[in-house]
C-alpha beads as a LAMMPS data file, in Angstrom:
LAMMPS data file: protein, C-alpha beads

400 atoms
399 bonds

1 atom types
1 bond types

-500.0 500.0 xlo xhi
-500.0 500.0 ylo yhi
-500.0 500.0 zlo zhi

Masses

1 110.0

Atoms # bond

1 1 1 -27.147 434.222 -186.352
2 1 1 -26.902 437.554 -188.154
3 1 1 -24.353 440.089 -186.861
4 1 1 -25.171 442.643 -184.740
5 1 1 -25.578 445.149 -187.493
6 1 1 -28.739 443.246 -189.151
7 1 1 -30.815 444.092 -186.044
8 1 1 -30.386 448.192 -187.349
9 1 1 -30.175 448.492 -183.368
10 1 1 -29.081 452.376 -182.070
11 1 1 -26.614 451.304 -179.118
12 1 1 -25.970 453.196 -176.335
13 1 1 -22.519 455.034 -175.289
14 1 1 -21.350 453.831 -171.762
15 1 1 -22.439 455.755 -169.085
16 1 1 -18.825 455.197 -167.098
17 1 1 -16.405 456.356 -169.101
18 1 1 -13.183 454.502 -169.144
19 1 1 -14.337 451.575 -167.155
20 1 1 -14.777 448.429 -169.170
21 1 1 -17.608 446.450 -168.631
22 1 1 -17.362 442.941 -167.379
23 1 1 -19.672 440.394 -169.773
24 1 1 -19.976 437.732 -166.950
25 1 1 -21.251 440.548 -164.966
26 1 1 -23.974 441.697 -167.868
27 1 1 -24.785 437.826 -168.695
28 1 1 -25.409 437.689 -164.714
29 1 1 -27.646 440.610 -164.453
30 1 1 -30.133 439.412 -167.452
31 1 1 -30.099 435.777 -165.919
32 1 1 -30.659 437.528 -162.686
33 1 1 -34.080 439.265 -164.257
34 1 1 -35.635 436.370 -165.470
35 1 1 -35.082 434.143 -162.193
36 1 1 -36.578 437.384 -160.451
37 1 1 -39.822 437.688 -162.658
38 1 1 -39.964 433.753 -162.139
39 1 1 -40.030 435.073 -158.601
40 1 1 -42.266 437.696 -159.092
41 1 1 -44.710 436.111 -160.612
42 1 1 -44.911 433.353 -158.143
43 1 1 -44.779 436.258 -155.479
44 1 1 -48.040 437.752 -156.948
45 1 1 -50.509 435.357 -156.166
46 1 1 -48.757 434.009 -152.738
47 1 1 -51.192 433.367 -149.932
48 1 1 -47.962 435.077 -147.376
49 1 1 -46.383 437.519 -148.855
50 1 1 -47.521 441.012 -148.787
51 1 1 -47.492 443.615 -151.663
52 1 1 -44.794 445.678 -149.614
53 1 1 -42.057 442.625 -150.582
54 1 1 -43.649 442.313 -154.078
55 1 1 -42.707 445.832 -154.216
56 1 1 -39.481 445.579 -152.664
57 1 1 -38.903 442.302 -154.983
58 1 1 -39.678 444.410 -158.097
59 1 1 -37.172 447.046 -156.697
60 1 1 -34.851 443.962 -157.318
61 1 1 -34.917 443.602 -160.535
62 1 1 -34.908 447.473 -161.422
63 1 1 -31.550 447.094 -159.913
64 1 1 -30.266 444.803 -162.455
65 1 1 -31.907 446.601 -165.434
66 1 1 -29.793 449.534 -163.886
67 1 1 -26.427 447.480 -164.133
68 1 1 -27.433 446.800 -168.124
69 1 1 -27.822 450.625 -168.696
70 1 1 -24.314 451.156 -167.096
71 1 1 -23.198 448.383 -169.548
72 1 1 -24.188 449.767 -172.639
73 1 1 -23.204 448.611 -176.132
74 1 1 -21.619 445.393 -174.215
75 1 1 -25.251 444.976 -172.518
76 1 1 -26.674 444.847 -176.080
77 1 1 -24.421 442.248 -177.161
78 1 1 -24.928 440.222 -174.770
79 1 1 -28.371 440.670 -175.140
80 1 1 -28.930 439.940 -178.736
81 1 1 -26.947 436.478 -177.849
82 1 1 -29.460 435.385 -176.078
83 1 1 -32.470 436.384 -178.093
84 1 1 -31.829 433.274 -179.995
85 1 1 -31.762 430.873 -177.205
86 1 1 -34.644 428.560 -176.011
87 1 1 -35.034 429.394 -172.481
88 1 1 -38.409 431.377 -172.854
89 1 1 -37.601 433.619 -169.480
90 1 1 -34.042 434.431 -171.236
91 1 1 -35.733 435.403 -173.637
92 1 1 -37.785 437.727 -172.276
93 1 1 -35.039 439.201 -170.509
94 1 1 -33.194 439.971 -173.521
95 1 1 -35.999 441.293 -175.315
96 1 1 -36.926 443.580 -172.859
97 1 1 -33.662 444.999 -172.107
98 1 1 -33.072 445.117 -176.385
99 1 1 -36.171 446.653 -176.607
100 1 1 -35.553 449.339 -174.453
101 1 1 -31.768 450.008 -174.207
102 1 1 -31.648 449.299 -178.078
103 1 1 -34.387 451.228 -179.182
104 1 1 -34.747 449.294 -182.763
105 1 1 -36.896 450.093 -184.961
106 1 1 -39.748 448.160 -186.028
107 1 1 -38.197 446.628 -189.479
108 1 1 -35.424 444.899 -187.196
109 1 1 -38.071 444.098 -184.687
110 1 1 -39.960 442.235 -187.641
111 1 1 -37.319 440.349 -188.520
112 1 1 -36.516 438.987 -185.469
113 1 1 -39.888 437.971 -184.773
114 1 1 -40.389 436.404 -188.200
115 1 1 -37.544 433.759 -187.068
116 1 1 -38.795 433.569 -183.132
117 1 1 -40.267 429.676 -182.921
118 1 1 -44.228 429.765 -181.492
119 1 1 -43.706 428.346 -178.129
120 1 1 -41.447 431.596 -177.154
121 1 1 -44.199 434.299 -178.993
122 1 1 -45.135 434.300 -175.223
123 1 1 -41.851 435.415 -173.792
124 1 1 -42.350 438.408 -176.285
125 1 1 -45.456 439.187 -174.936
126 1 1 -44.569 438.975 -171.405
127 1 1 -41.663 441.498 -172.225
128 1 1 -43.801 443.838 -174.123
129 1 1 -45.822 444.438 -170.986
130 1 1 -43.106 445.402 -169.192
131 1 1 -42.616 447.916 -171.577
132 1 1 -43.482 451.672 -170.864
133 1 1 -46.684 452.616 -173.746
134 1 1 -43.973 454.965 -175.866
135 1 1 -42.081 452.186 -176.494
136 1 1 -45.117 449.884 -177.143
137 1 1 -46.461 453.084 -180.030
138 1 1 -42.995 453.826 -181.404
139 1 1 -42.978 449.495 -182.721
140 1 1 -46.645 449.033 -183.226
141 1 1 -49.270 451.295 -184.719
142 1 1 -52.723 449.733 -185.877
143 1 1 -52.131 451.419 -189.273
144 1 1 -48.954 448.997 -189.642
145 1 1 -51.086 445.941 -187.934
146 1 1 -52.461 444.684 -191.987
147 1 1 -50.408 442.138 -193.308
148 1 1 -48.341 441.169 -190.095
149 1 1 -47.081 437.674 -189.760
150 1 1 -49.219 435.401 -187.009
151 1 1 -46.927 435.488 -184.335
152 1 1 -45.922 438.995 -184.476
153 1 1 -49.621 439.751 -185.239
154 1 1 -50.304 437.621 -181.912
155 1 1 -47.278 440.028 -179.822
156 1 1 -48.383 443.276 -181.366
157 1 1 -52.480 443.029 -179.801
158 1 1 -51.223 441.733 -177.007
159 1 1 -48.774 444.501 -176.403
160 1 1 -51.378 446.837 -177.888
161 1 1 -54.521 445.446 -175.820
162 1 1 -52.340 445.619 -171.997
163 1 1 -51.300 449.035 -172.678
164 1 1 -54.675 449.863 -173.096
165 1 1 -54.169 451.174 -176.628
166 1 1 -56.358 448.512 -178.576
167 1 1 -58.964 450.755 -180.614
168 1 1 -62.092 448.951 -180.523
169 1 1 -62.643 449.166 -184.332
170 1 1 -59.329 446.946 -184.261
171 1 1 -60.276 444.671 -181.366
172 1 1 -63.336 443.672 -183.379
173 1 1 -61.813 443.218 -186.647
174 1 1 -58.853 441.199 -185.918
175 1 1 -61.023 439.452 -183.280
176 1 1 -62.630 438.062 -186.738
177 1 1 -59.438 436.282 -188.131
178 1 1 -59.008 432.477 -189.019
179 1 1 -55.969 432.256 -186.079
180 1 1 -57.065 430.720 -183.017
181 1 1 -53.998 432.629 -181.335
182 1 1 -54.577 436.076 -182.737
183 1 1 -58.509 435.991 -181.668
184 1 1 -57.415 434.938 -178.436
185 1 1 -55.469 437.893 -177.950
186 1 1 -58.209 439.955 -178.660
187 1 1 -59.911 438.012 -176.108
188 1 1 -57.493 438.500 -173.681
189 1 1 -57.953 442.344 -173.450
190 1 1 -61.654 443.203 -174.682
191 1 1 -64.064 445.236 -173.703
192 1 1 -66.621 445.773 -175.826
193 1 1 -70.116 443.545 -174.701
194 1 1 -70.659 442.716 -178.248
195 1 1 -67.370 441.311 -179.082
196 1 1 -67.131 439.177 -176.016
197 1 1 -69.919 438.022 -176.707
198 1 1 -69.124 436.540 -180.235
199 1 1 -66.026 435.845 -178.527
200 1 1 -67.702 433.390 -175.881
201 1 1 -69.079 431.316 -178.865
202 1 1 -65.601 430.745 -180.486
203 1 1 -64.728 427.316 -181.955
204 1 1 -61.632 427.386 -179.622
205 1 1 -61.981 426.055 -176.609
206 1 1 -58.995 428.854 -175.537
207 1 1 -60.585 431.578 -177.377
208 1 1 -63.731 430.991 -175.232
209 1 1 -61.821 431.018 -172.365
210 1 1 -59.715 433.396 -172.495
211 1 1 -63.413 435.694 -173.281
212 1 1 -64.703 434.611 -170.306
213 1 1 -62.354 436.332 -167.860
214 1 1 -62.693 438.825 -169.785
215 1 1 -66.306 439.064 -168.954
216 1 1 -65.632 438.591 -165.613
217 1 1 -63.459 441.988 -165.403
218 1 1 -66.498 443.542 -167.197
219 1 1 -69.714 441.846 -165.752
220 1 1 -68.772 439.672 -162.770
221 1 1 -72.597 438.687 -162.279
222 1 1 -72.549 437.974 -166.368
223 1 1 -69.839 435.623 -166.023
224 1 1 -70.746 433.571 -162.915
225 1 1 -74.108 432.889 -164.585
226 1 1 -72.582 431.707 -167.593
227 1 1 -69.730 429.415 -165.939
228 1 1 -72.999 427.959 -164.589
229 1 1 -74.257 427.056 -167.810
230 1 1 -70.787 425.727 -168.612
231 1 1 -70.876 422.899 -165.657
232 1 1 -74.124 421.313 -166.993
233 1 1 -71.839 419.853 -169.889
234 1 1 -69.976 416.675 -169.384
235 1 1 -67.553 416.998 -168.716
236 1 1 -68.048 420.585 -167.343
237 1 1 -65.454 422.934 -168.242
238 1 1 -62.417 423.182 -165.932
239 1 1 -62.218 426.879 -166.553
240 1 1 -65.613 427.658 -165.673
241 1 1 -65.495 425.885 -162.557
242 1 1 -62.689 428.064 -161.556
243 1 1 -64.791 430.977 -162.168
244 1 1 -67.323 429.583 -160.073
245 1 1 -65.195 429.022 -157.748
246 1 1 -63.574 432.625 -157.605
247 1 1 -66.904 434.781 -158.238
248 1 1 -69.394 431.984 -156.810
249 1 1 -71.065 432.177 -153.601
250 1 1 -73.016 430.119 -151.229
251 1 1 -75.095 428.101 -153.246
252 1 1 -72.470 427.071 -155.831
253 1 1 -70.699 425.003 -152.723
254 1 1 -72.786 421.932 -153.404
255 1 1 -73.174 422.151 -156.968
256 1 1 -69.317 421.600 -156.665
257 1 1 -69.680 418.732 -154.335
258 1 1 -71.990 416.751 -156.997
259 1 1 -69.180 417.190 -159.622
260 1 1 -66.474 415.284 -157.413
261 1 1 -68.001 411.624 -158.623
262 1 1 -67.252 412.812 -162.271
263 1 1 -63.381 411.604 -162.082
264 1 1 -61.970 413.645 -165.109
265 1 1 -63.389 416.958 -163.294
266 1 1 -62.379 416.444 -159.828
267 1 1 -58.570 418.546 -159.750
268 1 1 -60.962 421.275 -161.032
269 1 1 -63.954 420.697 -159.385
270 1 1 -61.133 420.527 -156.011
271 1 1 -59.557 423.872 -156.956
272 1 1 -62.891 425.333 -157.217
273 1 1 -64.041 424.513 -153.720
274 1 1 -60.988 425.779 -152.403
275 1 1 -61.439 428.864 -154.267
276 1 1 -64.849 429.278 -152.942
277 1 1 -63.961 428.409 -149.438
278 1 1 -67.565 428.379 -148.195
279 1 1 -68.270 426.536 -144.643
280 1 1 -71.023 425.572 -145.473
281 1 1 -68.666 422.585 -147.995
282 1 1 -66.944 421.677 -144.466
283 1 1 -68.932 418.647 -143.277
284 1 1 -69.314 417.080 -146.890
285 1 1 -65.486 418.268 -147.660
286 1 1 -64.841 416.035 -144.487
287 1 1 -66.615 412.793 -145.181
288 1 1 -64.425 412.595 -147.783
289 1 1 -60.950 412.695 -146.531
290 1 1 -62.462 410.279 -144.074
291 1 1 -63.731 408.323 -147.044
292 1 1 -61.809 404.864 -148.490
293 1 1 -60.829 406.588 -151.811
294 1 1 -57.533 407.461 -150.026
295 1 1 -55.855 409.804 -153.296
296 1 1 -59.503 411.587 -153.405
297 1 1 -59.078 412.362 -149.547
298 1 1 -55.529 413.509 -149.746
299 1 1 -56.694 415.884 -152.330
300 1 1 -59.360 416.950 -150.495
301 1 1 -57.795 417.294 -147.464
302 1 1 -55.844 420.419 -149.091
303 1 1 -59.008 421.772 -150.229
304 1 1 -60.270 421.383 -146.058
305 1 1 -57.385 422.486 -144.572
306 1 1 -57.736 425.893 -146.800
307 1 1 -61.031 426.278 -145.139
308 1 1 -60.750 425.719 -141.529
309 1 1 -57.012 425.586 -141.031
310 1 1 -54.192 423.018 -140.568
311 1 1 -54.923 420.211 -139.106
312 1 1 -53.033 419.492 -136.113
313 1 1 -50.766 416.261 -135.969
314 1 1 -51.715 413.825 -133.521
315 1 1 -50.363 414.734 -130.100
316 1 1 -49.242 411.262 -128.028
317 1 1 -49.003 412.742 -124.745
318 1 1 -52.717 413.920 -125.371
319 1 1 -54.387 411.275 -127.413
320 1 1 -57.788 411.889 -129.522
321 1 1 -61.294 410.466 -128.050
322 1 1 -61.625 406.435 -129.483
323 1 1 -62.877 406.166 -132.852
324 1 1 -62.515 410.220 -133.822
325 1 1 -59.886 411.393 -136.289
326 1 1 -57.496 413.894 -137.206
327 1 1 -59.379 415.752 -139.017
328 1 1 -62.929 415.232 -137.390
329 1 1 -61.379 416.140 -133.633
330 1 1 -60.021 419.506 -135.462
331 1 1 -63.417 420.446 -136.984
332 1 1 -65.241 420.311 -133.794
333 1 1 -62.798 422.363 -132.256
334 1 1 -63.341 425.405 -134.934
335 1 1 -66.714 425.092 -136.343
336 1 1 -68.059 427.058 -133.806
337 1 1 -65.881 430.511 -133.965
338 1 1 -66.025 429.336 -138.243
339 1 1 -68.001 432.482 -139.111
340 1 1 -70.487 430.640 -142.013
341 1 1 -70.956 434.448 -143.745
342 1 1 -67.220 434.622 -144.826
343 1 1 -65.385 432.916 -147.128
344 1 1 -61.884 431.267 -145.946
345 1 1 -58.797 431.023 -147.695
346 1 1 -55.783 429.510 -146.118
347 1 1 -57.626 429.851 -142.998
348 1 1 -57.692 433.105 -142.829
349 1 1 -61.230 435.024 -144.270
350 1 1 -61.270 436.154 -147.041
351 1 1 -61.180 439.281 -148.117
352 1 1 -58.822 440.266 -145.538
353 1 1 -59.353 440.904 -142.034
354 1 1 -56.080 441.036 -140.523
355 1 1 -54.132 444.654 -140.505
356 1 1 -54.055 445.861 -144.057
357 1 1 -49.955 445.970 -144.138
358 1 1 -49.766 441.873 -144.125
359 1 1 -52.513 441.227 -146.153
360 1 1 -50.881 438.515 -148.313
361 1 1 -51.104 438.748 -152.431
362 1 1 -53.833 436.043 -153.334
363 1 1 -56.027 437.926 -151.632
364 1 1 -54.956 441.343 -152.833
365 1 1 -55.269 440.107 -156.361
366 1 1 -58.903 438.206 -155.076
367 1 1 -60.006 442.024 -154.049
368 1 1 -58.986 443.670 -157.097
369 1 1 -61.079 441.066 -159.405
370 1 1 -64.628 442.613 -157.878
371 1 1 -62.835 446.708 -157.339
372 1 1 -62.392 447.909 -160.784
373 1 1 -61.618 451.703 -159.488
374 1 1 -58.614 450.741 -157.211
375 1 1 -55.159 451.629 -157.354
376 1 1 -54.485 448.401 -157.763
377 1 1 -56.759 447.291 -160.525
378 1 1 -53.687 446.607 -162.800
379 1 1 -53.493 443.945 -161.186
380 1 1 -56.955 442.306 -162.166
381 1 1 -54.902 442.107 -165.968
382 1 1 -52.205 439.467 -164.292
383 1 1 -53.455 435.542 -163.757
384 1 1 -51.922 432.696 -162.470
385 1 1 -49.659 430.431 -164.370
386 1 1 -51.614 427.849 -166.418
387 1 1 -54.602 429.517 -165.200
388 1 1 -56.905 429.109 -168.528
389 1 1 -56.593 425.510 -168.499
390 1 1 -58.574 425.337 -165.568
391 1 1 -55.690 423.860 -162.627
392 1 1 -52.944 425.600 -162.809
393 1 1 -49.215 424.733 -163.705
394 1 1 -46.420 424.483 -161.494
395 1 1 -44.083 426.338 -164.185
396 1 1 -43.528 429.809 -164.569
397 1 1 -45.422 430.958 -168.421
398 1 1 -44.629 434.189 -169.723
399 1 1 -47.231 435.933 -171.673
400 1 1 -50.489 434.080 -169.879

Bonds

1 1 1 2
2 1 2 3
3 1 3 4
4 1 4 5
5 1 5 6
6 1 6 7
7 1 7 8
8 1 8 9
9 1 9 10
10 1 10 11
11 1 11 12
12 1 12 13
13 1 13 14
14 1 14 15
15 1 15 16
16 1 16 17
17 1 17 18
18 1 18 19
19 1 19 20
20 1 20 21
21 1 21 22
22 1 22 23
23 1 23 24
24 1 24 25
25 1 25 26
26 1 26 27
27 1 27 28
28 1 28 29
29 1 29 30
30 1 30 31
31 1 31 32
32 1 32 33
33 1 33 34
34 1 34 35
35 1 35 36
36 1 36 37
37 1 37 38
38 1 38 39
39 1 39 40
40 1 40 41
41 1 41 42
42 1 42 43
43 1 43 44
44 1 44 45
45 1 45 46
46 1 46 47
47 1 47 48
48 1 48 49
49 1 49 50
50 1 50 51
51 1 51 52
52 1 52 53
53 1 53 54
54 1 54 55
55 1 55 56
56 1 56 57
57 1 57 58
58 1 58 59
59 1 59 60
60 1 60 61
61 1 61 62
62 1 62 63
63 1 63 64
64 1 64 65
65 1 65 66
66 1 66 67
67 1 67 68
68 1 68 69
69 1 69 70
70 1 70 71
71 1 71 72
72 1 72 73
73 1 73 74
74 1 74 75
75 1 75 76
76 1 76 77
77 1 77 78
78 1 78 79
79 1 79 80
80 1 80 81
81 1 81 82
82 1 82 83
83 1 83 84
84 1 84 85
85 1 85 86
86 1 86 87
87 1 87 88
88 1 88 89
89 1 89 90
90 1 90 91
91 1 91 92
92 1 92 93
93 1 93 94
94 1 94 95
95 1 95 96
96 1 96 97
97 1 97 98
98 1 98 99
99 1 99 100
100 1 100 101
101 1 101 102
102 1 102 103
103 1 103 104
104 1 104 105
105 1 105 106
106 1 106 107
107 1 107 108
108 1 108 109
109 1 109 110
110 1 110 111
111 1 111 112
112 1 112 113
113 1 113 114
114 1 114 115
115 1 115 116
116 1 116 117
117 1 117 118
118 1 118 119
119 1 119 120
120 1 120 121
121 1 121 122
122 1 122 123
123 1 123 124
124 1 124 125
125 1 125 126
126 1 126 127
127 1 127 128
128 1 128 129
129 1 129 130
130 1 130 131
131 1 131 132
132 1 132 133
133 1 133 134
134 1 134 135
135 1 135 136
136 1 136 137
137 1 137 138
138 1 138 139
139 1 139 140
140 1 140 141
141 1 141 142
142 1 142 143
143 1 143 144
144 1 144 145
145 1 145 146
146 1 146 147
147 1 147 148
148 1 148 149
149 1 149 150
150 1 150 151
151 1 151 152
152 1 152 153
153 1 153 154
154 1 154 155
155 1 155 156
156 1 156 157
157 1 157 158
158 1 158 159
159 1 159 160
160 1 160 161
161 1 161 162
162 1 162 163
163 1 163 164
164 1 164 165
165 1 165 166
166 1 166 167
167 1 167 168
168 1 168 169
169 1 169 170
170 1 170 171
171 1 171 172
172 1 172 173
173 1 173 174
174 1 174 175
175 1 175 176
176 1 176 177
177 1 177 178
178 1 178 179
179 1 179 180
180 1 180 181
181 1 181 182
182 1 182 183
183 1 183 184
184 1 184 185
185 1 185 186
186 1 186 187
187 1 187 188
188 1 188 189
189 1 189 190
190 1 190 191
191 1 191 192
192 1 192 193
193 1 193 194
194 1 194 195
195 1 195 196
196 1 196 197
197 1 197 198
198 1 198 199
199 1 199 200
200 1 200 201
201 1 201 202
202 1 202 203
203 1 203 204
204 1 204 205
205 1 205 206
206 1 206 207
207 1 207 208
208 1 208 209
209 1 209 210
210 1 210 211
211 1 211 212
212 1 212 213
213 1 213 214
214 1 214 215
215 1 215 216
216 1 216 217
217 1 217 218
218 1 218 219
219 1 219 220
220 1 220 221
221 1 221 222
222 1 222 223
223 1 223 224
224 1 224 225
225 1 225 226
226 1 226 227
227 1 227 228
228 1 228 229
229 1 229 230
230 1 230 231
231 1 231 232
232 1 232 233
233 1 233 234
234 1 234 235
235 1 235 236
236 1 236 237
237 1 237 238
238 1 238 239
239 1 239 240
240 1 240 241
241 1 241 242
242 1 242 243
243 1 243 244
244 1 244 245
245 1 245 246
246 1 246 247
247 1 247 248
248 1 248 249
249 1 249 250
250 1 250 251
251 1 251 252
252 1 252 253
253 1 253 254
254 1 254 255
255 1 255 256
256 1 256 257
257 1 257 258
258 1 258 259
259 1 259 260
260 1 260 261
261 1 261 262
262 1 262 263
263 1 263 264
264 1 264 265
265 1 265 266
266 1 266 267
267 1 267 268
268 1 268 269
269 1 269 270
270 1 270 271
271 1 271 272
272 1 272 273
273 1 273 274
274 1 274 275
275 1 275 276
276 1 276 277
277 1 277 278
278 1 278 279
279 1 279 280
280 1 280 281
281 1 281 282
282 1 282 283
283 1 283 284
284 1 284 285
285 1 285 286
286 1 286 287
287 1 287 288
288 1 288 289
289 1 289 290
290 1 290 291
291 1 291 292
292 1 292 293
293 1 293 294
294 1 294 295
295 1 295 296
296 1 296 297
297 1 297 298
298 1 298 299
299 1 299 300
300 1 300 301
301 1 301 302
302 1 302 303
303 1 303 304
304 1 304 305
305 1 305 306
306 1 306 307
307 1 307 308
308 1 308 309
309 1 309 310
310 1 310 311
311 1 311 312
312 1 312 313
313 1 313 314
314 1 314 315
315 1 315 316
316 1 316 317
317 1 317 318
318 1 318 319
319 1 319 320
320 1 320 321
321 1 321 322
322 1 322 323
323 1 323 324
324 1 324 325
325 1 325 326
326 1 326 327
327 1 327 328
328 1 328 329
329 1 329 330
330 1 330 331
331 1 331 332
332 1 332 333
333 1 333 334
334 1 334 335
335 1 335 336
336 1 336 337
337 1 337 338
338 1 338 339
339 1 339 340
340 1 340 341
341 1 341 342
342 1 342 343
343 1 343 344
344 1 344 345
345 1 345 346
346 1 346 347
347 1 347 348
348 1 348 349
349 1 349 350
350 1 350 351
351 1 351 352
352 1 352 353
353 1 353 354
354 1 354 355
355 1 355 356
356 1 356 357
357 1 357 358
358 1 358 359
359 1 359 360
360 1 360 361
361 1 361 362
362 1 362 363
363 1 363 364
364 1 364 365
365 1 365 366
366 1 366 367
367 1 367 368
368 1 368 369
369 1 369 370
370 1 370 371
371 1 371 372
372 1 372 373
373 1 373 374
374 1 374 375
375 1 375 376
376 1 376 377
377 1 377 378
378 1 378 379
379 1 379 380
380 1 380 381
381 1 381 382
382 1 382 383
383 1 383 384
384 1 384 385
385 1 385 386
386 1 386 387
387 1 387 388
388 1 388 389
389 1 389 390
390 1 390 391
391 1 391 392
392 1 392 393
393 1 393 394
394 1 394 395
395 1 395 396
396 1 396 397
397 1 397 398
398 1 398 399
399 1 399 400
C-alpha cells in the first residue's frame, strides 16, 4: 500500500481542538455506515416500513459521517486503510467519507481506481451517488472522460448519469464502446428514445436490460409492450417478466400462468405474479399449491398469500369442513370483499389505501415508477438488489 502522501489527499484540521481522537471509535463509525446502507437499502423496498423510519434511518448514518468530520486527519487514515480491503460495503464507506472529507483531486482518484479489482467498481459507484453533484464535477468532467481506464470509465458515467449531468452527446457516444460494462452504464441512466433504442438491441444480455428499465422510466406503455415480445422466447427473459409483472395489468395474469410449466422460468414467472397481484390469478394460483408438485406449491403459496393474505393455521378447537384445505377454506372466506379492480400486494391493495403516514416503502417506490413529477421520483433511480437478473438476491450490491 502506498503511504498516505501518494493519494495527494488535502486533510482536514480537527474540529476539537486538543482532544485526541480515538481510532476504534473512527474504524466503528465507517463500519457502522456500511451495515446502515446494508440497512437502508433493504429498508427501501420493505413491504412495512414507512418512509418516515427510512428517513429517520438515513438520519442514522448522517450521525456517523458527523463523528468522521470531528475525527479529521485520523478519520482519513483510517479511511484510506480500508480502501484496499475486499469488503465491497467497506469500501464504499471509505470512499465516500475520502471522497468528501479528503477532497483529492482527480490524479489521486485515478490512481486508486486504476488498482481497485472489478467486482468492487460497484462499491465506487454506490459511493459516488451519495455524493453531493460539486463533488461529482470537481473529479469528473466529460472533457477528461477520453482515454479513461474501463473501470473508472464505468464509475465516472455512472456518477455522471445519477447526478443528472450526463450530456446526451456523451451518453450516445460512449454508449457506442466495445465494453459491455461501460454501455451498460449508459444504459442505466438514458434518456434519449434513440439511444435506448439501439440500446435494447445490445449483444449483452445486461446491456439490454439494464435499457429496458430505462424505458420503463421514460415510456411505461413502451416497455410493457416490449417485455411482451420478450416472453414469446424460450426461455422468456426473467427480466422482462418482472416488468410485466410490475407495469402489467389484467390480462398479463394468465399469460404468466402458461409460463409456470416451463421449469427454468418459474422463480421468475412466480415473482412476476406476485408483482402483478391480480385476483383474477387467485383460483389458478390455488390449484396449484393444492397440486402434487409439493416445491411448486410452496413457492406458490408465497406468491397467494401476497394476494389475498396469510393463510390462517389450522385451528383444532374449530376444525375445517371434510375434504377442504388450508388454503381453499381461506379463499372462500375473502374472495368476496377481494376487490377484482385492485391489485394486492402483501394483502394490502396496492397502491396504497391505508392512511398515507404508514404506507410501507415497496409501495412508495411501486408509486413513484408510474409519477415521474413527484417529490419522490428520485426514488424511481434506486432498484432492488439483484434486480436485473430477473429474481432478486438476498445480498446487499452496491452500485445496482
Amino acid at each position: 500500500m502506498p503511504p498516505p502522501s501518494a493519494d495527494k489527499t488535502v486533510t482536514l484540521e480537527t474540529t476539537v481542538p486538543g482532544r485526541p481522537a480515538v481510532p476504534d471509535v473512527l474504524h466503528e463509525h465507517l463500519e457502522e455506515i456500511a451495515y446502515l446502507t446494508i440497512q437502508w437499502r433493504k429498508l427501501l423496498f420493505s413491504p412495512e416500513v414507512p418512509l418516515r423510519r427510512l428517513r429517520a434511518h438515513s438520519e442514522r448514518i448522517e450521525a456517523h459521517l458527523d463523528g468522521l468530520r470531528i475525527g479529521g486527519p485520523a478519520s482519513l487514515s483510517i479511511a484510506r486503510s480500508m480502501l484496499d480491503g475486499d469488503d465491497p460495503w467497506f469500501v464504499y464507506a471509505a470512499a465516500r467519507v475520502w471522497m468528501e472529507m479528503g477532497r483529492p483531486d482527480v490524479a489521486a482518484l485515478r490512481e486508486r481506481l486504476e488498482k481497485t479489482p472489478p467486482e468492487l467498481w460497484g462499491a465506487w459507484k454506490e459511493a459516488f451517488r451519495k455524493l453531493s453533484p460539486a463533488v461529482v464535477t470537481r473529479l469528473f468532467s466529460e472533457q477528461d472522460l477520453e482515454g479513461l481506464p474501463l473501470g473508472l470509465l464505468q464509475v465516472a458515467i455512472d456518477a455522471l448519469g445519477w447526478h443528472g449531468l450526463l450530456q446526451p452527446a456523451t451518453a450516445g457516444t460512449v454508449g457506442g464502446l466495445p465494453d459491455a460494462g461501460t454501455r451498460r452504464a449508459v444504459a442505466r441512466h438514458a434518456v434519449q428514445p434513440a439511444l435506448i433504442a439501439r440500446l435494447l438491441e445490445d449483444e449483452d444480455v445486461l446491456v439490454r436490460r439494464t435499457a429496458l428499465w430505462s424505458l420503463v422510466r421514460q415510456d411505461p406503455r413502451a416497455a410493457l409492450d416490449r417485455s411482451r415480445q420478450m416472453t414469446l422466447s424460450r426461455p422468456p427473459d426473467a427480466f422482462a417478466l418482472r416488468v410485466i409483472g410490475l407495469m402489467g395489468d389484467g390480462q398479463d395474469g394468465m399469460g404468466l400462468l402458461t409460463l409456470l410449466r416451463q421449469k427454468t422460468a418459474t422463480p421468475a414467472v412466480l415473482l412476476a405474479l406476485r408483482d402483478l397481484g391480480r385476483p383474477e390469478c387467485a383460483e389458478a394460483l390455488l390449484e396449484i399449491v393444492e397440486g402434487d408438485d409439493r416445491d411448486l406449491a410452496m413457492a406458490t403459496k408465497d406468491v397467494f398469500e401476497s394476494l389475498v393474505g396469510r393463510i390462517p393455521k389450522p385451528d383444532p378447537e374449530q376444525p375445517l369442513p371434510a375434504g377442504i384445505s388450508p388454503a381453499r377454506f381461506h379463499w372462500q372466506q375473502v374472495r368476496k370483499s377481494l376487490d377484482r379492480s385492485r391489485r394486492f400486494l402483501h394483502g394490502q391493495p396496492c397502491p396504497w389505501q391505508g392512511d398515507p403516514a404508514d404506507e410501507p416503502m415497496e409501495w412508495v417506490w411501486r408509486r413513484t415508477l408510474t409519477a415521474a413529477a413527484s417529490e419522490l421520483a428520485c426514488l424511481r433511480r434506486e432498484v432492488p438488489d439483484g434486480f436485473f437478473n430477473g429474481v432478486g438476491a438476498d445480498e446487499a450490491i452496491p452500485g445496482e
